[in-house]
C-alpha positions as CSV (number, residue, x, y, z in Angstrom):
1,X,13.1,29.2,7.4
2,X,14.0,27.1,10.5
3,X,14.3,29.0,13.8
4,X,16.8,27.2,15.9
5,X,17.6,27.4,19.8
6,X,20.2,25.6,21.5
7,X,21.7,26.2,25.4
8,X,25.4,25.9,26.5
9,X,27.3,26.4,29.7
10,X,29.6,29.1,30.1
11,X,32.0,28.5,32.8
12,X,31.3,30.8,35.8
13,X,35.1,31.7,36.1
14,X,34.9,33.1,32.3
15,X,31.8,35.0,32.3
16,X,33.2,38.5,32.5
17,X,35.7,37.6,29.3
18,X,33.2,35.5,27.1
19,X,31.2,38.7,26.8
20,X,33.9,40.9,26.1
21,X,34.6,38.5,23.3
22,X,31.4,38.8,22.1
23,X,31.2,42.4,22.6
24,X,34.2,42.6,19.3
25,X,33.7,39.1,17.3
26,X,36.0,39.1,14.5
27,X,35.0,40.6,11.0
28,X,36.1,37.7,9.5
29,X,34.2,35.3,11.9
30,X,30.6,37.6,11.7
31,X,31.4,37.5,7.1
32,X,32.0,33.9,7.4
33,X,28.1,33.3,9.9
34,X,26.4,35.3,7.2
35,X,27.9,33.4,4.1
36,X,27.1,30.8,5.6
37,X,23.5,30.9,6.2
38,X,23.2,32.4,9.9
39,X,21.1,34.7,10.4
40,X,19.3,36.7,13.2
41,X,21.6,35.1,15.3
42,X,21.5,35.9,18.8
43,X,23.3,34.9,21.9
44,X,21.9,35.5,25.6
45,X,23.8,34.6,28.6
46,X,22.1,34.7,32.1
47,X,24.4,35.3,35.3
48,X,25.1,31.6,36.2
49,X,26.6,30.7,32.3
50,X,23.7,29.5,30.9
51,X,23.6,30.5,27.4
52,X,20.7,30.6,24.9
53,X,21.6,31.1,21.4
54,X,18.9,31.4,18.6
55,X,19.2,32.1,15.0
56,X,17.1,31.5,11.7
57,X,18.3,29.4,8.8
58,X,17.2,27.3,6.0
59,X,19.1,24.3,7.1
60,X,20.5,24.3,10.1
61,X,23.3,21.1,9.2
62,X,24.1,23.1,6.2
63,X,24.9,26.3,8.0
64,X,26.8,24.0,10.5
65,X,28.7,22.2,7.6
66,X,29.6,25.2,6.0
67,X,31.1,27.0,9.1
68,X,33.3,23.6,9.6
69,X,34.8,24.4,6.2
70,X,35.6,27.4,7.3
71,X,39.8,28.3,9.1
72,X,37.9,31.2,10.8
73,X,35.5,28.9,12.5
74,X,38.5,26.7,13.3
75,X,40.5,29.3,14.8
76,X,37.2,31.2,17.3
77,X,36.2,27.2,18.3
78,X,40.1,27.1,19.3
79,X,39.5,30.4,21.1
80,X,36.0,29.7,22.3
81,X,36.4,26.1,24.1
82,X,38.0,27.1,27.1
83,X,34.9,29.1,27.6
84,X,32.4,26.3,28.2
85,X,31.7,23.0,30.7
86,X,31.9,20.6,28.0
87,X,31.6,16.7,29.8
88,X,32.4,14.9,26.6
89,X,35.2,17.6,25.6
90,X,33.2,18.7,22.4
91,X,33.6,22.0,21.0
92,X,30.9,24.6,21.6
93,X,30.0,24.3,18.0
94,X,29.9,20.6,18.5
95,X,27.5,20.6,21.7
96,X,24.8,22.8,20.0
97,X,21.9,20.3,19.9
98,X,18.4,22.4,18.7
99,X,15.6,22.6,21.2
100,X,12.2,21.3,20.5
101,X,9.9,23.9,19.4
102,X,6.6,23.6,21.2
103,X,5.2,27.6,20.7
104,X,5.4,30.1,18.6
105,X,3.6,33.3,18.4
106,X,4.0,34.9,15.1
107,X,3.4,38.8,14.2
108,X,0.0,39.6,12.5
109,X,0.3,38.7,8.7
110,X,3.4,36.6,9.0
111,X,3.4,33.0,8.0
112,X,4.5,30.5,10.9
């Protein structure tokens, strides 16, 4: 199982609405993350828009290819972009580039 971190930029003047948006993600959108591979996916989001999301997979690309197949992924990306400070213009989905693990403390008996 991989276990993937990535960080983003939330623009400061959408703070307030990208968590209410997270607060009711769609149905469709949180069927479509699990079919897909994602899992204990988690997003934190500190005061100044930096965001930290982290999740566990078995392949990361293939989780990522498989949302892109996906009209529900299409549609939240659509809805998500304005959300971010994207320099190149990618979409959020685009921009997350995995962080280089250098620690990891796992619980007593678990492999890792």
């Amino acid at each position: 199982m991989q276990r993937v971190c990535f960080l983003l930029k939330v623009r400061q003047d959408k703070i307030a609405e990208y968590r209410e948006r997270h607060a009711a993600v769609w149905p469709e959108m949180l069927d479509a993350l699990s079919a897909t591979g994602w899992h204990n996916y988690s997003l934190f989001l500190r005061d100044d828009g930096l965001l930290v999301g982290y999740l566990e997979t078995e392949d990361f690309q293939a989780a990522l290819a498989g949302m892109e197949a996906t009209d529900v992924n299409a549609r939240w990306q659509a809805e998500m972009a304005p959300f971010f400070e994207s320099p190149d213009g990618a979409r959020p989905d685009e921009s997350m580039k995995p962080l280089t693990e250098v620690f990891h403390l796992a619980r007593p008996g678990a492999p890792g």
